[in-house]
PAROLUM-29552 format. One record per residue (C-alpha): z, x negated, y. Coordinates in steps of 0.25 Angstrom, whole numbers, padded with zeros to 4 digits, always signed. Example, Ala and Ser with C-alpha at 12.3 -4.5 7.8 and 13.67 -1.06 7.14 Angstrom:
2
+0031-0049-0018;+0029-0055-0004;
END
This chain:
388
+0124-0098+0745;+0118-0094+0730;+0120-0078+0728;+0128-0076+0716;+0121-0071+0705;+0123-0059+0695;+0135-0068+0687;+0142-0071+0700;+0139-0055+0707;+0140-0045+0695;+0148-0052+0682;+0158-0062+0686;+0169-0061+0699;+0172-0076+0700;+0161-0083+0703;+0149-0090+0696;+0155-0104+0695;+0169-0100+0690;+0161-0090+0680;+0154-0102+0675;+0164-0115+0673;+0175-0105+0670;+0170-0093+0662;+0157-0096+0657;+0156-0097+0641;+0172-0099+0643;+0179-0085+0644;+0177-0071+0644;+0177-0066+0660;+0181-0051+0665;+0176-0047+0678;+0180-0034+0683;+0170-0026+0692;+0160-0036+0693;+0149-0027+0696;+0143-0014+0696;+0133-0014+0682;+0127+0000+0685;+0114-0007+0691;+0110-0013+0678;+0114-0005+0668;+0121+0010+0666;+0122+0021+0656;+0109+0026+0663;+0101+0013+0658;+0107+0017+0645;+0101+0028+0642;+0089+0026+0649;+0086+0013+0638;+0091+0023+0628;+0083+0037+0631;+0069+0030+0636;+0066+0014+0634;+0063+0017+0620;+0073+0005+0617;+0071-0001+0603;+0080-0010+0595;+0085-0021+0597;+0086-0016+0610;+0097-0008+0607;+0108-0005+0595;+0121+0001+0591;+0135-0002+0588;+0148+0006+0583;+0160+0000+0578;+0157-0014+0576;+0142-0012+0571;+0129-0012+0576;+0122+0001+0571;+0109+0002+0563;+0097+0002+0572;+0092+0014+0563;+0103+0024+0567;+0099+0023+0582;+0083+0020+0582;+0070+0028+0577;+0056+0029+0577;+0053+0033+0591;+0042+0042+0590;+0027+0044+0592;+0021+0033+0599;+0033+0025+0597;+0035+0024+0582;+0046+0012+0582;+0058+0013+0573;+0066+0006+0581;+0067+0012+0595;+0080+0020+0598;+0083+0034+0595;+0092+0039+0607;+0096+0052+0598;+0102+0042+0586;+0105+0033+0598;+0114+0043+0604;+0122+0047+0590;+0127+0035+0588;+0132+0031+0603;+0138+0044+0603;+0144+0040+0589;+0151+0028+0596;+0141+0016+0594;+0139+0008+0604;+0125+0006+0611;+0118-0007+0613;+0106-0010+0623;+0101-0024+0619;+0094-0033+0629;+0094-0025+0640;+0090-0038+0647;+0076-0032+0642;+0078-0019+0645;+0085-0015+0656;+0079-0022+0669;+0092-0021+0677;+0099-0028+0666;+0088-0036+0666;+0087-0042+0677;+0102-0044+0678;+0102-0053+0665;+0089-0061+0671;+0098-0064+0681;+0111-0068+0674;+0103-0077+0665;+0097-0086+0676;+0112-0087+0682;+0118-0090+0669;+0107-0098+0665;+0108-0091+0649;+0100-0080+0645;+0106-0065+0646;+0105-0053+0638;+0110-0040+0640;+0115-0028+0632;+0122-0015+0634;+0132-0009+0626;+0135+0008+0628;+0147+0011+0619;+0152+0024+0618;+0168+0028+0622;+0179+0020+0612;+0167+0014+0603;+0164+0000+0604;+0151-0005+0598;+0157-0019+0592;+0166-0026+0586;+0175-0039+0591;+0164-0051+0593;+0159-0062+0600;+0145-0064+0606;+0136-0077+0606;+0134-0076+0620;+0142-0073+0633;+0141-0060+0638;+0143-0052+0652;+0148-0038+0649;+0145-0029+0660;+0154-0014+0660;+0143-0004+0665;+0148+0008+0662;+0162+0014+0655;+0171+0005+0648;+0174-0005+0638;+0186-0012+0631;+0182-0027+0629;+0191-0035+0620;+0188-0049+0622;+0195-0062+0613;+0191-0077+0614;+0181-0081+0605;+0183-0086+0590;+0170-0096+0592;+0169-0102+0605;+0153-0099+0611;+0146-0095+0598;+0132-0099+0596;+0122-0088+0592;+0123-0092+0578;+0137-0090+0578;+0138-0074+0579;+0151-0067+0578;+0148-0065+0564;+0152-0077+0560;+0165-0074+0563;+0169-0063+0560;+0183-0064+0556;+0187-0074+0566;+0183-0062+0577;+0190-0053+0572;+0201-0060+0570;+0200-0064+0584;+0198-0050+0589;+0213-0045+0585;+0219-0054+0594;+0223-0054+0608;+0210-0053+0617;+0207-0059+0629;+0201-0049+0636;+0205-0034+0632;+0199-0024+0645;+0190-0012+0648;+0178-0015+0654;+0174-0005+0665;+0161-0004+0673;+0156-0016+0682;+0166-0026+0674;+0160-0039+0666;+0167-0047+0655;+0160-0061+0652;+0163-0066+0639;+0157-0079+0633;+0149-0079+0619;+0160-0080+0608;+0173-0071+0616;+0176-0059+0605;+0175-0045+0611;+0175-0030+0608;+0172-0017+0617;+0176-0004+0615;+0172+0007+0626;+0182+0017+0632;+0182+0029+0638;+0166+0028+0640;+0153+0024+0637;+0154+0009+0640;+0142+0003+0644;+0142-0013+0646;+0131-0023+0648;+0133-0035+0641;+0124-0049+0645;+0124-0058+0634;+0122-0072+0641;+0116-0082+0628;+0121-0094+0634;+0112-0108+0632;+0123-0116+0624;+0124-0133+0621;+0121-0128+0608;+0108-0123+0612;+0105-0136+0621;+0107-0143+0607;+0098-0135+0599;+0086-0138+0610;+0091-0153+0608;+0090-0153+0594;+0078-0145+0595;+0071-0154+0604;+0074-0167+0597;+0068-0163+0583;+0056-0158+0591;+0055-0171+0595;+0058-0178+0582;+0046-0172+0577;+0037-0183+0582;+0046-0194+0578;+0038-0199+0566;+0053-0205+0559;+0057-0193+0559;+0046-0184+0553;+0047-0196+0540;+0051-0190+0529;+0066-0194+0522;+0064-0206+0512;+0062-0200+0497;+0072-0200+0488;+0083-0196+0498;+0096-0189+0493;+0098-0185+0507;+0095-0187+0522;+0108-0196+0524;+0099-0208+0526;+0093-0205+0537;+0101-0195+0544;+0105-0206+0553;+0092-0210+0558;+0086-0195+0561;+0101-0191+0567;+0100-0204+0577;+0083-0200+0580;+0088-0187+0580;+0098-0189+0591;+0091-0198+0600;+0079-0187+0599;+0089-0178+0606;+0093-0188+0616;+0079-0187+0620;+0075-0172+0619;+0072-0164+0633;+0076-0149+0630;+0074-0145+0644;+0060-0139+0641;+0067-0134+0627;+0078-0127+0633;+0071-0120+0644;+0061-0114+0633;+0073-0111+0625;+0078-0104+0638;+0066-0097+0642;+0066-0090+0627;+0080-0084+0628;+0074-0074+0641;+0062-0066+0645;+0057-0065+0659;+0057-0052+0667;+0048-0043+0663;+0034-0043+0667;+0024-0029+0670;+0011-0032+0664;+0006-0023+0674;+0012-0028+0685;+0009-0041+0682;-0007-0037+0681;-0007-0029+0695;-0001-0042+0701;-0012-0054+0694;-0023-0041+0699;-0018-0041+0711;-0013-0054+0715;-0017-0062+0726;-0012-0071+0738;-0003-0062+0744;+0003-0057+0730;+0019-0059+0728;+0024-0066+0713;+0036-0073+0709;+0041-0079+0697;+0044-0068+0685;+0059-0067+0683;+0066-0072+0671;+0056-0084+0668;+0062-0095+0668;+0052-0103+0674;+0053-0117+0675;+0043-0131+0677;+0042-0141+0667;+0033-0152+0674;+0020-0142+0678;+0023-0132+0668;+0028-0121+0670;+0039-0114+0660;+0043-0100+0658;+0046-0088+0650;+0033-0083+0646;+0026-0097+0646;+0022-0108+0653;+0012-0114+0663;+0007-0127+0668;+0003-0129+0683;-0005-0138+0691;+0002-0147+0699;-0005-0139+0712;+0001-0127+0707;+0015-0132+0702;+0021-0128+0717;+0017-0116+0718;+0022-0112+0704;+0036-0121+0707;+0038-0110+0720;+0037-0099+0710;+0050-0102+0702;+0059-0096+0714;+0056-0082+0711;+0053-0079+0724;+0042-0070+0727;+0029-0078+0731;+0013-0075+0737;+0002-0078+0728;-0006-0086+0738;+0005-0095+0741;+0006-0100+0725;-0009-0098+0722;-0015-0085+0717;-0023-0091+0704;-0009-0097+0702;+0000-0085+0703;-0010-0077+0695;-0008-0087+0683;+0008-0084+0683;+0005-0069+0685;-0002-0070+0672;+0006-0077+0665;+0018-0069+0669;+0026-0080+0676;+0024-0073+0692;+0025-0057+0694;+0021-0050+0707;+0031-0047+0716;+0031-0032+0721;+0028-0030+0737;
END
């Protein structure tokens, strides 16, 4: 039997297959007590990105009623050695989070290796890719007003407590072009009336809501610190962007449709027949397999990779050396080639076995794939040495 996964074990309590033909991109979901947070994030972690990462925007900003906060009034010049206008000042910082604004820790997917590699994990489940943020709000302050997001989002409570106000959404799945903003009046209008979800957050609960679902947070009693993971769901939309994409990438070497429109025309009315009927049949006709996948490579990064490390083990390497495949890749053949996140690679046919048992992840001996072999994927960053 398949071992559940983070979904299934930390953020939903009715299963992976009711969560996804019932829930998924449907409703908002509140699960109480789904899981203790405090191994990936904590007021600790906060501090420590604050006081001594040397964070830089946009890695971080602030909020207070309703507005984001000039990036001025918490930021400086860091000093000798490190004269960059933009790296947090924790003193300004500290003034305006005890002023009531609210704090947020952007992609901490990049920043924070247990939030890391829980978010590696949630994207290959979900099959979408994931960021992750973190929002500290001082007691009674919220950080924004009533809105929607363009993607889905898992809030995870880690510490304190939060009022969420959730109503159903004035447009159905937004797109990325279609930001809140657009409609303004139409949320706010929506935001008076009767919600669907009107609770108190506390440590350890999630609330799943779909792109599009209005809602608004206000901390109580405490500092609230949540996580959010935004999931920036692949839509039809997308598919159809890489069809269209694809057909006029191959239209180019239709000699028709590089001619030139007749001279004289008033207008394209003529022959907007003829290119709609090449231009649909070009689409019947387009793979976008090898499109998509570059697509979905270019939303993620792979783990992270120490250059050191990585030196010591191509120094080092012979027959009896342990590699696997580096994490996040997304590796995957097309005929003999090899295609990942930081390139690609083409393989013998004597080779291509070898490479073929590397894509389970699993731990392997140099001498049983080919040291010559495994030294080319260590320098191109596609294998890492396993610690013994």
């Amino acid at each position: 039997m398949k071992e559940a996964g983070v979904l299934e074990r930390r953020l939903i309590d009715i299963g992976q297959e009711r969560f996804a033909s019932e829930v998924w991109g449907r409703t908002a979901l509140l699960t109480r007590g789904a899981s203790d947070f405090s191994d990936l994030f904590s007021a600790n972690a906060v501090d420590e990105l604050i006081s001594r990462r040397g964070l830089r925007t946009p890695f971080l900003r602030m909020a207070k009623g309703g507005a984001t906060l000039p990036e001025s009034s918490y930021t400086s010049p860091a000093g000798v050695g490190a004269t960059i206008s933009d790296q947090l000042d924790d003193t300004q910082l500290w003034r305006r989070f005890g002023d009531g604004a609210t704090l947020v820790l952007q992609a901490l997917h990049r920043t924070w290796e247990p939030v890391r590699n829980f978010s590696t994990k949630l994207t290959t489940e979900l099959g979408h890719p994931v960021q992750a943020n973190a929002y500290i709000t001082p007691p009674q302050n919220r950080g924004f007003d009533d809105h929607y997001d363009v993607h889905d989002v898992f809030v995870l409570q880690i510490e304190g407590t939060k009022r969420w106000i959730i109503h159903e959404p004035v447009h159905v799945d937004p797109l990325r072009s279609q930001p809140w903003t657009d409609r303004r009046s139409a949320v706010a209008e929506a935001a008076q009336g009767e919600p669907y979800i009107d609770t108190v957050l506390e440590p350890g609960d999630v609330l799943y809501l779909p792109r599009g679902w209005l809602h608004a947070a206000q901390a109580q009693g405490k500092v609230s610190i949540h996580l959010t993971l935004g999931i920036h769901s692949w839509t039809h939309h997308a598919l159809a962007e890489h069809l269209a994409q694809a057909a006029l990438a191959a239209l180019c070497d239709d000699p028709g449709m590089r001619r030139s429109l007749p001279m004289g025309v008033d207008g394209p009315e003529g022959e907007i027949a003829a290119v709609r009927e090449r231009l649909a049949a070009a689409i019947m006709e387009a793979d976008t397999t090898s499109l998509f996948q570059r697509a979905r490579r270019g939303q993620g990064r792979p783990a992270p990779l120490g250059p050191v490390a990585q030196l010591a083990a191509v120094e080092d390497l012979g027959p009896g050396s342990l590699v696997r495949l580096r994490d996040a890749l997304e590796a995957r053949f097309e005929g003999s080639r090899l295609t990942t996140r930081v390139g690609w690679l083409d393989f013998p046919e004597l080779d291509l076995p070898s490479v073929r048992r590397l894509l389970d992840g699993e731990a392997h001996l140099a001498g049983d794939l080919g040291v010559e072999l495994v030294e080319r994927l260590l320098r191109a960053g596609v294998l890492v040495p396993v610690e013994q």
